[in-house]
C-alpha positions as CSV (number, residue, x, y, z in Angstrom):
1,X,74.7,119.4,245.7
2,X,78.4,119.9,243.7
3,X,79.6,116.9,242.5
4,X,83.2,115.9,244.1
5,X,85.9,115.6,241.0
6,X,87.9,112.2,242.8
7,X,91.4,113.1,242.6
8,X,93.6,111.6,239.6
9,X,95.8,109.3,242.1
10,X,92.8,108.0,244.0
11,X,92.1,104.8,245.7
12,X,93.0,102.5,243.1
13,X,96.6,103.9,242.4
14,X,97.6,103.0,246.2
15,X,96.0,99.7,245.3
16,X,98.1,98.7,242.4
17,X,101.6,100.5,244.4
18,X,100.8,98.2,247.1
19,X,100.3,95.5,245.0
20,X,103.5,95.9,242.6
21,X,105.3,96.4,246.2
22,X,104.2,93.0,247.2
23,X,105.2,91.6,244.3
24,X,108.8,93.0,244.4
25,X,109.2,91.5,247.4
26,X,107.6,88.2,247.0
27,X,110.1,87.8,244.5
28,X,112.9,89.3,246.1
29,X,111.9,86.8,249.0
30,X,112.1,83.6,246.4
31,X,115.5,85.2,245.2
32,X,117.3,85.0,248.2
33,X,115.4,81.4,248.9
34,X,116.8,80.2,245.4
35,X,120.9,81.9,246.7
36,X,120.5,80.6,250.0
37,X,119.6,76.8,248.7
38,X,122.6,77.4,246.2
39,X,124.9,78.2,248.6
40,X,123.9,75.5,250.9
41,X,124.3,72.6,248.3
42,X,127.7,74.2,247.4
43,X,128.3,74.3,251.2
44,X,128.0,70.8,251.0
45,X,129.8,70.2,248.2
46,X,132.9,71.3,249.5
47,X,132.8,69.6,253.1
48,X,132.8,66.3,251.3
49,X,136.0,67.2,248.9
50,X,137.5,68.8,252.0
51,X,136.7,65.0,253.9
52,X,138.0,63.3,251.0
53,X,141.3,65.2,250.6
54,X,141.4,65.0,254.5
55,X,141.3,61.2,254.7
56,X,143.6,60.5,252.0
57,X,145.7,63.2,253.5
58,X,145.0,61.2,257.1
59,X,145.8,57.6,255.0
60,X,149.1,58.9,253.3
61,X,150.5,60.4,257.0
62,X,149.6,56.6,258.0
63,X,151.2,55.1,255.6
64,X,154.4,57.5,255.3
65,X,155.1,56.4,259.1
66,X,154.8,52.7,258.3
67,X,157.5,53.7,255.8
68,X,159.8,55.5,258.3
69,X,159.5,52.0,261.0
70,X,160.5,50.1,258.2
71,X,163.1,52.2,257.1
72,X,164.8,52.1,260.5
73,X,164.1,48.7,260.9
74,X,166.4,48.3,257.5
75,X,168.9,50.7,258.9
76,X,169.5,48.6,262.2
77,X,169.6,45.4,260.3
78,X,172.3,46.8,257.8
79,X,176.1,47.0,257.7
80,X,176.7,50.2,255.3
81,X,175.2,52.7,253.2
82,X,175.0,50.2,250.1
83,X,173.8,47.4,252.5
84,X,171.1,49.6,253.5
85,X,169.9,50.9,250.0
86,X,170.5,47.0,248.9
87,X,167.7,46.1,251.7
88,X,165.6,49.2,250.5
89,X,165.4,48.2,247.0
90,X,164.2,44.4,248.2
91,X,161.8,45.8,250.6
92,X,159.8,48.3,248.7
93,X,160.0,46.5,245.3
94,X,158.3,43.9,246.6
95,X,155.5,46.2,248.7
96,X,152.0,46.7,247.3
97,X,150.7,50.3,246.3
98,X,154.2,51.2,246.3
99,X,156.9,52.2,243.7
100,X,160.4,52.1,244.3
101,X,163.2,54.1,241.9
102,X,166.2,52.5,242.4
103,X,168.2,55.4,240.2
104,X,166.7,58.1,242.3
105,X,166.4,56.5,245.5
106,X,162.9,57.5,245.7
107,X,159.5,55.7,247.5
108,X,156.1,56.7,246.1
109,X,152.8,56.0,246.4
110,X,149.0,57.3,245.8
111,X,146.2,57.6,247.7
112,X,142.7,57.8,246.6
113,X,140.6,60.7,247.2
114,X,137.4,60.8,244.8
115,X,137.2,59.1,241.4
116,X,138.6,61.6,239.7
117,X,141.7,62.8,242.0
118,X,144.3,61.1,244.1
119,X,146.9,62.4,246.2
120,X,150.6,61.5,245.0
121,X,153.4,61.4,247.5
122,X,157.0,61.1,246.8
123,X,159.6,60.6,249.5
124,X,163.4,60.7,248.8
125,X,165.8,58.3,251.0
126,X,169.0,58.9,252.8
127,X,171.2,56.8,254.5
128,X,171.2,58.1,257.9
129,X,174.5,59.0,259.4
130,X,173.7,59.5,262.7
131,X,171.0,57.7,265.3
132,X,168.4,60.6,265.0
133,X,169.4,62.0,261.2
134,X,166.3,61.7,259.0
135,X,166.0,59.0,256.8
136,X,164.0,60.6,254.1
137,X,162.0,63.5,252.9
138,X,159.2,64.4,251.3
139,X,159.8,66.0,248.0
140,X,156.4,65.5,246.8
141,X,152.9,66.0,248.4
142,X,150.1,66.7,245.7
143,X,146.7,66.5,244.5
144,X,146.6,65.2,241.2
145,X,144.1,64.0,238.6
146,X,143.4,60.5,237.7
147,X,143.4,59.6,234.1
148,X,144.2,63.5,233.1
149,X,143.1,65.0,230.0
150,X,145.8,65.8,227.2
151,X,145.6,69.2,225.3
152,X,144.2,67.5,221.8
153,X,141.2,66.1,223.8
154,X,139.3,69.5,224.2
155,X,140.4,70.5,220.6
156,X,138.1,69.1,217.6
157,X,140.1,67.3,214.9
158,X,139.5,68.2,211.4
159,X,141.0,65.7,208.7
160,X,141.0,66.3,205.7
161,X,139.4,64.3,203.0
């Protein structure tokens, strides 16, 4: 009987391909577990900024129309223009949560959104000169940050000795 020579890339080299093969994808497989858990807590991340800026978006529209019924209310009670901006300046001065500019004729407030941010609204008042003319506008709707950094507090300071 001849011998049979086994052929250099037997048996055992499709063993260890297979196995490498598996291993590739095992960790291709935990990969794309490890993006798609990622992705998800970012996912989730951003649907509750999005519901914060939402509600204090929701708040300030709330807030901005109890503004416009008292600003009418003021404009019915008043005489003039400087009667009106008189009754303004009493009104708001006095409100909580809200500032009131007499120089610029100007209502604003903030609303909360997370710790760190807070939506600042700015409304600039007119005297209204006919029954359906406007009585303000917003010249300011903005996400801002509470308690914001200044340049020098990300730069070390070196003094000298």
């Amino acid at each position: 009987m001849k011998d049979r020579k086994m052929p250099f890339l037997g048996i055992g080299a499709a063993s260890i391909v297979l196995v490498l093969a598996m291993v590739c994808l095992a960790v291709f497989a935990a990969l794309t577990l490890s993006s798609a858990k990622g992705d998800h807590t970012l996912s989730k991340k951003n649907l509750e900024r999005t519901s914060a800026f939402y509600q204090a978006s929701n708040a300030a529209n709330e807030q901005v129309g109890a503004i416009d019924e008292k600003l009418w209310k003021l404009y019915r009670r008043s005489k003039d223009k400087k009667d009106y901006m008189k009754r303004v300046g009493r009104s708001f001065t006095k409100s909580k949560g809200i500032s009131y500019n007499k120089k610029e004729k100007t209502i604003a407030f903030q609303e909360s959104i997370t710790d760190t941010q807070q939506l600042s609204v700015k409304l600039q008042i007119y005297y209204p000169k006919k029954k359906n003319d406007l009585c303000y506008e917003v010249i300011k709707w903005k996400k801002e940050a509470v308690g914001a950094w200044k340049k020098d507090d990300f730069l070390p300071v070196y003094r000298n000795k």
